[in-house]
N, C-alpha and C positions, 0 to 999 in steps of 0.2 A: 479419515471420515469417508465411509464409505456412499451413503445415500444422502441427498439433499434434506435439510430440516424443512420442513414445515412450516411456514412462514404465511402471514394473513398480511396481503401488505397492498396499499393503495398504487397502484401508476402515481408517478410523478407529476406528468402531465395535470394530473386531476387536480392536485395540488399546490402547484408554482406554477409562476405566470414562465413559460416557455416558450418560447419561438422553434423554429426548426434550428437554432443553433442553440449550444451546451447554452443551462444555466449560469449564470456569473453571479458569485459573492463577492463582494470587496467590501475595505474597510480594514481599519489600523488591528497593527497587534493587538495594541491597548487604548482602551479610551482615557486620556492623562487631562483632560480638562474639554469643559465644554464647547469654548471656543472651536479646539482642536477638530473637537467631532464633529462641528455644525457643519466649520470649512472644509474638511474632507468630504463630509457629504453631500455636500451641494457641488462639489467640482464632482464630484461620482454618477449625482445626476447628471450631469450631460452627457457618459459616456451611455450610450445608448443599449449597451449590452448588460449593463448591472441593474438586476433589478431586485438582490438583498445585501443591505446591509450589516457589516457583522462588526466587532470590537468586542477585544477581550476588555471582561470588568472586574472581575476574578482571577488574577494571574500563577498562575502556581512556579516557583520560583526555584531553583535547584537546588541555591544555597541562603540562608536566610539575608536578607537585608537589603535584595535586590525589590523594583517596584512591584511590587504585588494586587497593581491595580487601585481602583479607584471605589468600589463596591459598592455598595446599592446607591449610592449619590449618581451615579451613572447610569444608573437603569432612568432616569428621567429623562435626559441628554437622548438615551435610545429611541424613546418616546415622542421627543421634539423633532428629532429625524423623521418620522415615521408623517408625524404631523405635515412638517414644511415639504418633505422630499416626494412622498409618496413609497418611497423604499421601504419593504419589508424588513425587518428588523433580526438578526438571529447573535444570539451571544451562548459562551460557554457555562458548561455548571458542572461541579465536581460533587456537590452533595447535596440532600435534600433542601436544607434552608434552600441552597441557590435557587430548585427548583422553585420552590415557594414563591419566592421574592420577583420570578422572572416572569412567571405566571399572574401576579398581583398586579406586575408593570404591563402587563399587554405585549413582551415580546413573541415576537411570529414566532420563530424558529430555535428549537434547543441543538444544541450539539455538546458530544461526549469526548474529552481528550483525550490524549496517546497516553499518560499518565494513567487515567481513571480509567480505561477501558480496557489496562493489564489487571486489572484488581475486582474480581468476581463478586468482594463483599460492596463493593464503592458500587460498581453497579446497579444491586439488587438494588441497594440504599434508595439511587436515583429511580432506578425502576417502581417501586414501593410507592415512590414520592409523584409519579407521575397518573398515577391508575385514577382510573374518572377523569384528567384530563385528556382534548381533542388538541393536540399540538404537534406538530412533524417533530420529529428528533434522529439529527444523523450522528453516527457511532465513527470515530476517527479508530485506525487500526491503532495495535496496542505499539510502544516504542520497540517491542523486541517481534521477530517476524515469525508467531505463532499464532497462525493462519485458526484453530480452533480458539484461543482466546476472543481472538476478533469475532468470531460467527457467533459466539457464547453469548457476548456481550448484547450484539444484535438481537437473539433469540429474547436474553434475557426482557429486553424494552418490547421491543414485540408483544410477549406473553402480556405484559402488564394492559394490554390493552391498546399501543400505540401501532395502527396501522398504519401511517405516514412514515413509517421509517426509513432511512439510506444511512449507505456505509463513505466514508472519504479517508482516501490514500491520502497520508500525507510523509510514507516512509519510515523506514527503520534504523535504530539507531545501531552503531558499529564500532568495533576499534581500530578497524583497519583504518589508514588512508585513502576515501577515495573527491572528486569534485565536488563530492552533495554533503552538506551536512548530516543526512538521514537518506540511507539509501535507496531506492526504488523497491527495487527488487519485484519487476512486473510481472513475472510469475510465478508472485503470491497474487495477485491483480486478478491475471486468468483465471487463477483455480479458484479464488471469490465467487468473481461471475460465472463460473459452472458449477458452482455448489451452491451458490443463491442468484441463479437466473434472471431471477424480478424483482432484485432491489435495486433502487437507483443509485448508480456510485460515483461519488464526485471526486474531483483532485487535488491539494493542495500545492499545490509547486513550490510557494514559498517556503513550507519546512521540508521539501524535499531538498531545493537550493540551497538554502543560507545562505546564497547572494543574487541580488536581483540579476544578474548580468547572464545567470543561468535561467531565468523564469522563461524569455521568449519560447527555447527550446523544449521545455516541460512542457508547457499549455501544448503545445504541437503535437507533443506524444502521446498527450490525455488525450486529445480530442482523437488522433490515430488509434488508440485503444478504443474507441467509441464509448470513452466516457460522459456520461449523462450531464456533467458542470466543470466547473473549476471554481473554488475559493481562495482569494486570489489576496496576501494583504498589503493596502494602499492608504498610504500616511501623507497629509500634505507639506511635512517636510519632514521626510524619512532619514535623513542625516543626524536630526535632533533627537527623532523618538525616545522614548526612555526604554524599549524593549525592541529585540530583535530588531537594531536598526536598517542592517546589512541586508536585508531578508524581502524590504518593502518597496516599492514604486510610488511614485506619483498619479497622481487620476490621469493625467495628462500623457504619460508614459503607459499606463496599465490600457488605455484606450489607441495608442498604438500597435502597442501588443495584441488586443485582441480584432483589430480591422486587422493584423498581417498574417491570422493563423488561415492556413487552408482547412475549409471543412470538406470531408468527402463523403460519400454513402456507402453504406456494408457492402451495396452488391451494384455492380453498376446496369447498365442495360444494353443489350444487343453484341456486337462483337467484344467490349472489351470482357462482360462477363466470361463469352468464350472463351478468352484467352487466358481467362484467371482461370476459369476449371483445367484447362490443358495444362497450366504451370502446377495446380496441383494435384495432378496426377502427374506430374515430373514427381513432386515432394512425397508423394505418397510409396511409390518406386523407389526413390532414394531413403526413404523413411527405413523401408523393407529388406534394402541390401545392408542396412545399417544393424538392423538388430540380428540376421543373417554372420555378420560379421562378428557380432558380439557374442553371439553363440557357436562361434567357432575359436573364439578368443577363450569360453570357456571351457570347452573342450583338451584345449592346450594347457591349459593353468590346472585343470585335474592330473595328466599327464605331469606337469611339474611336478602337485603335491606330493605325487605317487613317488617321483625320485627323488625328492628332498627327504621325504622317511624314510627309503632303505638306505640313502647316502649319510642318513644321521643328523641332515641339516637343518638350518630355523628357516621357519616359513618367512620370516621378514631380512629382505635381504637388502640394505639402507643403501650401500653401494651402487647396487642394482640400480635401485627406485631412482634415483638420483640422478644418473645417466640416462635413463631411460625422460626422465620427465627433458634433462634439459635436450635430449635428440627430436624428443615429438617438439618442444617448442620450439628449433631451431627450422624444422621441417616446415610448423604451421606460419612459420613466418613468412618463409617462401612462397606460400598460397593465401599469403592475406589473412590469415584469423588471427583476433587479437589473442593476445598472454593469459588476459586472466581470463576468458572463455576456454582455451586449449587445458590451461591449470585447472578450472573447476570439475572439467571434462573426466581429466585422468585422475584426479583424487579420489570423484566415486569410483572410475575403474579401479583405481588402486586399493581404495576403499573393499570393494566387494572381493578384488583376488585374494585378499589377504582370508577375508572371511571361507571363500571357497575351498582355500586350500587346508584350513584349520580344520574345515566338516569332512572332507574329504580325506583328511588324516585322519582323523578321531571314528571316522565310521571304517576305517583299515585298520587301525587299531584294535577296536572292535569285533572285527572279522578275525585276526590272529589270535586273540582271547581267546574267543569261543572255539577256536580250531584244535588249541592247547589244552583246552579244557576236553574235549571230545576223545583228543590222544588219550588223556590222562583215565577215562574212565573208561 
């Protein structure tokens, strides 16, 4: 995607109650009974930093027969909240009824899941369902990390008339092994916020973690990303939940959490600013010898191509690859960079030499055709 979409979209600020620090959402995975919600809500009002609360009422479930929520018997519960607590209210919706229904209840705040916001027809659905309505609605990226899915989604709520719209990170899903249940992956994050500028983007740490024991560290890196919030989910006994129990804190816990995160500013003032522009023009210098290098990398790899065709040989040489990957990672260990950065690194390289040397045979190829052909006539 080459150019920024078009987006009609309110500041944030205009819309949630903000401080100079990120917005906070909390609030259980699921709402499993009224009790449950009142008592989390009332320990959430004390923590001073939460001022919406969220509970799935609608759970969409992987495999059948897990709790699938409590459904519209819960939207009252959201409402009692709202009453007694003073907390804004925000819950999920997958398709129009939900809208409906959410809408009818007086909740504040829609949001869109990782499930429903891979799914262009689910979308529209909700977008369709929400036109004439004045209600913020934030777009969670889709579970796989295609970055135009996401923005599509966005658009789509947009168009229908919703200028209060944001996006929230909550991760991608993976097969690899790695600590998160749903991987970061922050620069799909980046390229977000430089293809949509002005929308506000919040973070969800707990489906990035899938254990609370990683959430301190998340919230840290959101807010370092200068993310606009974090939604945050807090059960008041996250051990018993009936969903994603591993995932959730306590109010008690979620408000230590957020007194310990350091907030900083984009730019600071007077020398240290200095010193950040000097360190980048370090990076910007190192930036330059880097791609310098990588254009001299390719320069060499056409030169191979060039002898692998008249030697008769296959441009993929497994042997090779293989030595080569494990010498850079033995190298980059020596200097500190991790494995699987070093590994991502040479895979594109890998990736595009195989391709260079394919076009660079096939256009020599080419050239001894027409050269044959020339003889001949």
């Amino acid at each position: 995607m080459s150019k920024h979409p078009q987006l009609d979209i309110v500041p944030m600020d205009e819309w949630l109650p903000q401080s100079e620090q990120p917005l906070v959402i909390a609030g259980p995975c699921s709402a499993e009974s009224e009790e449950q919600v009142m008592q989390t809500a009332r320990e959430l009002k004390k923590v001073s930093q939460v001022s919406v609360f969220r509970a799935g009422i609608w759970k969409p479930r992987t495999r059948p027969g897990g709790f699938s929520g409590m459904g519209v018997e819960a939207l009252s519960w959201m409402k009692r909240v709202k009453e007694e607590t003073g907390l804004l209210t925000t819950i999920e919706v997958a398709n129009a009824n939900h809208v409906y229904e959410a809408l009818k209840h007086g909740i504040d705040i829609l949001w869109i899941g990782a499930r429903t916001s891979a799914n262009p027809f689910s979308v529209q659905e909700i977008a369709d369902a929400l036109k004439g309505a004045d209600i913020p609605v934030f777009v969670k990226n889709p579970i796989s990390p295609d970055l135009q899915l996401w923005v599509g989604a966005i658009e789509r709520i947009n168009q229908a008339g919703i200028r209060r719209v944001g996006a929230v990170h909550r991760g991608f899903s993976t097969h690899q092994k790695t600590p998160f249940r749903n991987v970061p992956k922050w620069e799909l994050v980046i390229e977000l916020k430089r293809l949509l500028p002005d929308i506000p983007l919040i973070c969800d740490p707990s489906h990035i973690a899938g254990s609370r024991s990683l959430i301190p560290e998340l919230c840290q890196k959101a807010v370092d990303m200068a993310m606009n919030g974090l939604m945050v989910e807090s059960h008041i006994s996250p051990d018993a939940a009936l969903s994603d129990a591993a995932q959730q804190v306590q109010p008690t816990a979620l408000g230590k959490i957020l007194e310990n995160i350091e907030y900083r500013v984009p730019q600071g003032d007077g020398e240290p600013k200095e010193f950040l522009e000097i360190l980048r023009e370090e990076i910007d210098i190192t930036d330059n010898q880097i791609l310098e290098a990588f254009a001299r990398r390719s320069e060499i790899i056409e030169k191979i191509a060039l002898y692998k065709k008249s030697h008769k040989m296959t441009i993929l040489q497994v042997g090779r690859w293989q030595q080569l990957l494990e010498n850079r990672l033995e190298e980059a260990r020596k200097i500190g960079l991790e494995d699987d950065f070093v590994k991502a690194i040479y895979q594109l390289v890998h990736d595009r030499s195989i391709r260079l040397q394919s076009q660079v045979m096939n256009k020599a190829e080419k050239k001894d055709k027409d050269g044959k052909m020339k003889d001949v006539s």
